[in-house]
KEVEXKE-501891 format. One record per atom (N, C-alpha, C): x, y, z; chain; residue in three letters; residue number from 1. Coordinates in nm, 2 decimals, decimal comma, m for minus. Example, Ala and Ser with C-alpha at 12.3 -4.5 7.8 and 13.67 -1.06 7.14 Angstrom:
# KEVEXKE-501891
- 1,32  m0,57  0,78  A  ALA  1
- 1,23  m0,45  0,78  A  ALA  1
- 1,32  m0,33  0,78  A  ALA  1
- 1,28  m0,22  0,71  A  SER  2
- 1,37  m0,11  0,71  A  SER  2
- 1,29  0,00  0,79  A  SER  2
END
This chain:
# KEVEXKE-501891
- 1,25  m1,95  0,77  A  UNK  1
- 1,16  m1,86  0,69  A  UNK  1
- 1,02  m1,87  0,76  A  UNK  1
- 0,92  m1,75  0,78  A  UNK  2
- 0,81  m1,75  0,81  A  UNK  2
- 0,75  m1,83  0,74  A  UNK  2
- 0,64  m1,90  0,81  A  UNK  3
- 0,53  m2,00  0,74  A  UNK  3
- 0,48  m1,92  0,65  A  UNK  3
- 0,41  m1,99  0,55  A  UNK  4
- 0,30  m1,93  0,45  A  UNK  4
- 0,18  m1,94  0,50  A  UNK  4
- 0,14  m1,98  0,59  A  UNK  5
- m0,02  m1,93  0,65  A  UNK  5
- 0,05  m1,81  0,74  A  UNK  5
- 0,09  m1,79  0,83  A  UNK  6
- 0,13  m1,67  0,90  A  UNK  6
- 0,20  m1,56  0,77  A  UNK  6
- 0,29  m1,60  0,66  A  UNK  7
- 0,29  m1,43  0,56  A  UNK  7
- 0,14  m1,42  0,51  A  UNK  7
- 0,06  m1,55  0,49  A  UNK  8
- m0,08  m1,50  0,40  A  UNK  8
- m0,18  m1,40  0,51  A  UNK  8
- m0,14  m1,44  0,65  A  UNK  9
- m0,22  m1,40  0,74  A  UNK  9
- m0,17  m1,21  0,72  A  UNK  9
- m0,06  m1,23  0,73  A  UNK  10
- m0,01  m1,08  0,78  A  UNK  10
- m0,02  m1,00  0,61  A  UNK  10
- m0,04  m1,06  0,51  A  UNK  11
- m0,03  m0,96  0,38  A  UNK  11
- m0,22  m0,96  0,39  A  UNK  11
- m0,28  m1,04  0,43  A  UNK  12
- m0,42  m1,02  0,41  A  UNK  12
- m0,50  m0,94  0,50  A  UNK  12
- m0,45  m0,90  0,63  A  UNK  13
- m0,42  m0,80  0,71  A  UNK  13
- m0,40  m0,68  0,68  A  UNK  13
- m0,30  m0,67  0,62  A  UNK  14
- m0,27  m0,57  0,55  A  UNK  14
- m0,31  m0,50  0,46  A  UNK  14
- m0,39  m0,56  0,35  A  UNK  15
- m0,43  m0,54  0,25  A  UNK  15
- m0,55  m0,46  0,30  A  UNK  15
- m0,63  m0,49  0,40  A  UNK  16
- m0,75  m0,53  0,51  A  UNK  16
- m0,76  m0,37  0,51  A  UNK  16
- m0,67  m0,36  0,57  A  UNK  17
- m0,59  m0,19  0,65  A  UNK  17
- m0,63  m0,11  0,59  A  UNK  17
- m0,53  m0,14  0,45  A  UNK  18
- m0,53  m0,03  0,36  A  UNK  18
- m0,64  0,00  0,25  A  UNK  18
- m0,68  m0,10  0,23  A  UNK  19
- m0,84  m0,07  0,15  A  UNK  19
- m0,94  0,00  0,26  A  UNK  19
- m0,91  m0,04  0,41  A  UNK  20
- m1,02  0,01  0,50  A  UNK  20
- m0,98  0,21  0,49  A  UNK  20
- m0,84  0,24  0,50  A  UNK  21
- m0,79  0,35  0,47  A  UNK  21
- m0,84  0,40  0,36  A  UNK  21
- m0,81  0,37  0,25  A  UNK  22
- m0,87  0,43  0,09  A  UNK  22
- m1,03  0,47  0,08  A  UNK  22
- m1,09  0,37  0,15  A  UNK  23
- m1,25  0,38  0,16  A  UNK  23
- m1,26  0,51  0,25  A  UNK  23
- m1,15  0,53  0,38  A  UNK  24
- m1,25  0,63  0,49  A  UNK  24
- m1,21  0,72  0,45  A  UNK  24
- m1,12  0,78  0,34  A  UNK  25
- m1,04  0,88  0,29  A  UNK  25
- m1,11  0,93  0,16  A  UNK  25
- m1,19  0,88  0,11  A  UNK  26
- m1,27  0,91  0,02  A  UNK  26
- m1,36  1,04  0,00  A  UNK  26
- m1,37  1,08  0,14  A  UNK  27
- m1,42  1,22  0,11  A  UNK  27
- m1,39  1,34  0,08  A  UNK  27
- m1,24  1,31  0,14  A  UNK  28
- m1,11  1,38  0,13  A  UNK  28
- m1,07  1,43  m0,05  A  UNK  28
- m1,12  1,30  m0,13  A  UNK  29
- m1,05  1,30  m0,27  A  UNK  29
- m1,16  1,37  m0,36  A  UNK  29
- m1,32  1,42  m0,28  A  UNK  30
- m1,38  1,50  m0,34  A  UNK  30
- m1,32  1,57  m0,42  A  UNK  30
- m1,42  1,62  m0,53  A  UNK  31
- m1,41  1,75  m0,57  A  UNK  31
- m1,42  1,87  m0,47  A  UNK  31
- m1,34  1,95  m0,49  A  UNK  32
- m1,34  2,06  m0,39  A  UNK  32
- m1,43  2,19  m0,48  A  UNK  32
- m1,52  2,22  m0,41  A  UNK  33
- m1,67  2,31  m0,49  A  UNK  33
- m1,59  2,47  m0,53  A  UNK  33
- m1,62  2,50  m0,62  A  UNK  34
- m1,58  2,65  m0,67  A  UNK  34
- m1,66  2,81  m0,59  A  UNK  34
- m1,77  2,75  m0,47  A  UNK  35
- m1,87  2,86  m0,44  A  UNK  35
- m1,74  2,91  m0,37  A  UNK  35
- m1,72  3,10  m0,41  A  UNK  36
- m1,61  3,17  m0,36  A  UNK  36
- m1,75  3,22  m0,26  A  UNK  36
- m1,88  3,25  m0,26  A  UNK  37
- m1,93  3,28  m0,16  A  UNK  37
- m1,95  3,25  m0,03  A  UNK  37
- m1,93  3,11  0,00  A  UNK  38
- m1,97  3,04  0,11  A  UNK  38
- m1,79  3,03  0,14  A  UNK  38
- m1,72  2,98  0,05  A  UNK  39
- m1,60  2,94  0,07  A  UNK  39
- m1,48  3,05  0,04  A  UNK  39
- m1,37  3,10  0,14  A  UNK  40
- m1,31  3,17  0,14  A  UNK  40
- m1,18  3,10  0,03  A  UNK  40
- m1,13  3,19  m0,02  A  UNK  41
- m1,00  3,18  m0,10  A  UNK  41
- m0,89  3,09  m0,02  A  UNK  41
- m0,86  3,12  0,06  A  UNK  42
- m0,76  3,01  0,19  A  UNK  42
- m0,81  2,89  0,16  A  UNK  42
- m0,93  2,91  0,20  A  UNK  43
- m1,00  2,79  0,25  A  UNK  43
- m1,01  2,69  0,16  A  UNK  43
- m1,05  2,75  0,06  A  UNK  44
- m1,06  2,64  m0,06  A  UNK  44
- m0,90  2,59  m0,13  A  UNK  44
- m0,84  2,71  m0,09  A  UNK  45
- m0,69  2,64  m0,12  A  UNK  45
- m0,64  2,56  m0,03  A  UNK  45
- m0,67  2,53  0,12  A  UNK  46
- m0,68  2,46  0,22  A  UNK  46
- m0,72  2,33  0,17  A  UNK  46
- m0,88  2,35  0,12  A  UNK  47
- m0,94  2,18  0,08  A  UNK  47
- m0,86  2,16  m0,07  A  UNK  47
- m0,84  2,23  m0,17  A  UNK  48
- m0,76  2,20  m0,28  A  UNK  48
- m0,62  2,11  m0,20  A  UNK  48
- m0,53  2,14  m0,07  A  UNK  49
- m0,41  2,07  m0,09  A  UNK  49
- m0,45  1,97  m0,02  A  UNK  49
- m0,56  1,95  0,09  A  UNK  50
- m0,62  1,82  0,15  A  UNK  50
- m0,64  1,74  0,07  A  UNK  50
- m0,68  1,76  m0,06  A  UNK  51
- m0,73  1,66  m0,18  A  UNK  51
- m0,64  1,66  m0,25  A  UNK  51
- m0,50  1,71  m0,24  A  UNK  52
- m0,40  1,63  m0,35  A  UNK  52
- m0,30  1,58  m0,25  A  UNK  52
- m0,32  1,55  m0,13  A  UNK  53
- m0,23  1,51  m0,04  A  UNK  53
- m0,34  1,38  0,01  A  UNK  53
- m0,45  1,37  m0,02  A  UNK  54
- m0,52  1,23  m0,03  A  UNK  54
- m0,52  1,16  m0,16  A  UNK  54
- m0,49  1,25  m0,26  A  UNK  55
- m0,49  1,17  m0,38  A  UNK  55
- m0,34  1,06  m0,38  A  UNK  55
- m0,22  1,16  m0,35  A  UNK  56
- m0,05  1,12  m0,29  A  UNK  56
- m0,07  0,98  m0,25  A  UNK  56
- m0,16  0,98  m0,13  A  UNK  57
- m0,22  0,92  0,01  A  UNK  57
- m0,25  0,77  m0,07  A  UNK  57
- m0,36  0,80  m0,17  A  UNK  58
- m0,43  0,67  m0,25  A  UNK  58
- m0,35  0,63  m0,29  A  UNK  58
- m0,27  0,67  m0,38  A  UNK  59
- m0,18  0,63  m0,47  A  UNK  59
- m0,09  0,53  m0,40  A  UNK  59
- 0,01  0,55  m0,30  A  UNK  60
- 0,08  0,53  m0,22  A  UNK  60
- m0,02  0,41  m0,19  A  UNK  60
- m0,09  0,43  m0,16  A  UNK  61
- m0,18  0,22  m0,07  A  UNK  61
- m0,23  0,21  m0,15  A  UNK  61
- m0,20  0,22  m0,31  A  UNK  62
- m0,25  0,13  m0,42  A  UNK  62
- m0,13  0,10  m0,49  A  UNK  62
- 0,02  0,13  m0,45  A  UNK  63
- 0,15  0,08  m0,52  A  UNK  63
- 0,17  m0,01  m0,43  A  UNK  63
- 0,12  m0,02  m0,28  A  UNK  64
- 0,09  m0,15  m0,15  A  UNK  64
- 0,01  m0,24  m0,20  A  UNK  64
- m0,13  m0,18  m0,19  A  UNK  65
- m0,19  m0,33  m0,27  A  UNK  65
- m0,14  m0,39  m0,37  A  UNK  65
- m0,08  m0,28  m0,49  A  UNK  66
- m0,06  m0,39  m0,59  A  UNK  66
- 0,12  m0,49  m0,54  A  UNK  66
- 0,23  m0,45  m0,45  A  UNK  67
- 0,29  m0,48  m0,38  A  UNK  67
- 0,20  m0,65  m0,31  A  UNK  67
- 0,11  m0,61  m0,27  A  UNK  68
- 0,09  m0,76  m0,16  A  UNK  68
- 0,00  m0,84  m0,26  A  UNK  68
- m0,07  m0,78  m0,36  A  UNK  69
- m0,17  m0,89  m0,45  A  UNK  69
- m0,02  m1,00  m0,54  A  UNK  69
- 0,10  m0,93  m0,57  A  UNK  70
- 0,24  m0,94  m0,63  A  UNK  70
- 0,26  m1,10  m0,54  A  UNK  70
- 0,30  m1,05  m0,41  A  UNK  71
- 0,34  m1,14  m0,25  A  UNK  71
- 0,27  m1,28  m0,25  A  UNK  71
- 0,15  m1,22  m0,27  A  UNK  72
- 0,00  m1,38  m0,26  A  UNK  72
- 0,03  m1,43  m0,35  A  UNK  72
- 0,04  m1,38  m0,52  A  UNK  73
- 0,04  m1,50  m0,62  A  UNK  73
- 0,14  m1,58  m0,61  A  UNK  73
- 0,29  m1,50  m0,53  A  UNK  74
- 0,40  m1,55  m0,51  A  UNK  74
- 0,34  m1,67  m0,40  A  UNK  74
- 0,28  m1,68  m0,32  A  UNK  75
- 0,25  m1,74  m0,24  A  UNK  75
- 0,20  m1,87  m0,26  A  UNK  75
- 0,12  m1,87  m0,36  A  UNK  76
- m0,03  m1,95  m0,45  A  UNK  76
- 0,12  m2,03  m0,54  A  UNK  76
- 0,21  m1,93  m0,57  A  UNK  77
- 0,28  m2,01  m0,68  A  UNK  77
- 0,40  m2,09  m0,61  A  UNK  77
- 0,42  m2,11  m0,48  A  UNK  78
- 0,49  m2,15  m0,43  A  UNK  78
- 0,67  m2,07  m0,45  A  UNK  78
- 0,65  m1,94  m0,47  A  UNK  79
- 0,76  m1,89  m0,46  A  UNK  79
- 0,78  m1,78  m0,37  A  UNK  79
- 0,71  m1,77  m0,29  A  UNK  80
- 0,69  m1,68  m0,17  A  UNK  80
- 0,86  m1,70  m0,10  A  UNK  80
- 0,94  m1,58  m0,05  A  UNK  81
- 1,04  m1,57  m0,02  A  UNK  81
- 1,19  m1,59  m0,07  A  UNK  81
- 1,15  m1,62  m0,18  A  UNK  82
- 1,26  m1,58  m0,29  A  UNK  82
- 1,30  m1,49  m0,39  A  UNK  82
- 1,34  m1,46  m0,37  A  UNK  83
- 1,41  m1,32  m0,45  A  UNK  83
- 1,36  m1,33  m0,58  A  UNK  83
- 1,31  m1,20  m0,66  A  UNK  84
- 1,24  m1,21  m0,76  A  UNK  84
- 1,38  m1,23  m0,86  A  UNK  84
- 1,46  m1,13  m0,85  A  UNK  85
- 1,59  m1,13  m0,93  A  UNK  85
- 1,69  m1,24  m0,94  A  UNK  85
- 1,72  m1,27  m0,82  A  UNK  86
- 1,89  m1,35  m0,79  A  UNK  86
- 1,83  m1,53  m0,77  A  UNK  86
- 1,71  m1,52  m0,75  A  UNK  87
- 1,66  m1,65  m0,70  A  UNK  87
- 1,71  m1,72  m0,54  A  UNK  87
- 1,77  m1,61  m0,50  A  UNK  88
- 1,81  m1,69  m0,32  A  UNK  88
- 1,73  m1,63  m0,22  A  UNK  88
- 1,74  m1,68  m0,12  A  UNK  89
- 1,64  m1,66  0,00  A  UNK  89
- 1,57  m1,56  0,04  A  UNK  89
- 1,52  m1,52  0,05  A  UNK  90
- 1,50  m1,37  0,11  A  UNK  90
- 1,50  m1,38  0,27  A  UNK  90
- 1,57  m1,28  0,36  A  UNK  91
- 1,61  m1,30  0,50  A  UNK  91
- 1,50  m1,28  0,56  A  UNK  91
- 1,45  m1,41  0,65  A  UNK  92
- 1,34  m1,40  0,76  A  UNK  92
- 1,34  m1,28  0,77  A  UNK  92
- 1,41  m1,22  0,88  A  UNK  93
- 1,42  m1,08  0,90  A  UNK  93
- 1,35  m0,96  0,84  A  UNK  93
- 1,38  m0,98  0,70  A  UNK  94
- 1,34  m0,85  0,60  A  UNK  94
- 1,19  m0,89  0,58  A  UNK  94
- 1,14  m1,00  0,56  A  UNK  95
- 1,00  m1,05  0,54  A  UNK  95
- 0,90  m1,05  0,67  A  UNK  95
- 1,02  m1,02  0,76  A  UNK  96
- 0,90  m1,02  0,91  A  UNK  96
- 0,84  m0,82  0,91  A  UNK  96
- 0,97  m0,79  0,91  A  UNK  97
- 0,91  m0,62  0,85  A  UNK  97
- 0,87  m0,58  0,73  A  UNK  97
- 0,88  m0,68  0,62  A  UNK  98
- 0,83  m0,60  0,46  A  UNK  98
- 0,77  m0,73  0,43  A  UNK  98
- 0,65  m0,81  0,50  A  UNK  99
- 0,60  m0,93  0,42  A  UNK  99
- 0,55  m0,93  0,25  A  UNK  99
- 0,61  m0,83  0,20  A  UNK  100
- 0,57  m0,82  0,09  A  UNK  100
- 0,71  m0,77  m0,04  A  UNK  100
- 0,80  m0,78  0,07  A  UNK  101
- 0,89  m0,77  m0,02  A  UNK  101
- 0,89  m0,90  m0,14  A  UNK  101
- 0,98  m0,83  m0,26  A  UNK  102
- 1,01  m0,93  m0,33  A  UNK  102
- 1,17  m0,97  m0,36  A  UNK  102
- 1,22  m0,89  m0,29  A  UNK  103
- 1,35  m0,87  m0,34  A  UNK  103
- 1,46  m0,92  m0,23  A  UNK  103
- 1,56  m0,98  m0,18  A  UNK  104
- 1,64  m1,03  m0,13  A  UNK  104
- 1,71  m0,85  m0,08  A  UNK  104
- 1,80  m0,87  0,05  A  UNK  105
- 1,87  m0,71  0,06  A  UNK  105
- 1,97  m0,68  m0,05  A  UNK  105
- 2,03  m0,77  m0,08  A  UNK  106
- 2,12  m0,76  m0,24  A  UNK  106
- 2,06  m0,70  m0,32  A  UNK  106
- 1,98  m0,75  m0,40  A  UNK  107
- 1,91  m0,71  m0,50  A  UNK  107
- 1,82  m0,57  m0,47  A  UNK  107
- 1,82  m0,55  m0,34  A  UNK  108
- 1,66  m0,49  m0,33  A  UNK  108
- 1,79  m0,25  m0,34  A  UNK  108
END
């Protein structure tokens, strides 16, 4: 099984990423302005789908963060790599690509 300083390293990394992502995407989740003068009908329907395809965007790296905040307490609680369901191992393997799984490949 991976160490617990190298999963806390790689979920706090992580976490790192995608808050740095949500912050630089932020302009994106604007309100998109009603002026049909300056702004053409496409266009605003352009920035209308940019802003619900960054809202999609947030959503998705805030079902992650709450995923890896899940991982760390598992961590803190000394149950990091065990299956939330079945209580057996969870495979090195799946935890070196999903450090934040919670689920064994059975269960998952």
């Amino acid at each position: 099984m991976i160490s617990e300083s190298t999963a806390r390293q790689r979920l706090t990394a992580l976490k790192t990423e995608l808050e740095a992502l949500s912050k630089g995407a932020a302009a994106d989740r604007k309100p998109v302005e009603l002026d049909q003068q300056s702004v053409g009908r496409l266009s605003r329907q352009d920035s209308l789908q940019v802003q619900a395809m960054a809202h999609a965007a947030d959503a998705r790296r805030a079902g992650e963060l709450r995923r890896i905040a899940a991982a760390l307490a598992r961590l803190d609680a000394g149950e990091y790599g065990w299956c939330v369901e079945c209580g057996e191992e969870i495979g090195e393997r799946r935890l070196e690509i999903d450090p934040a799984a919670a689920r064994c490949r059975g269960c998952a």
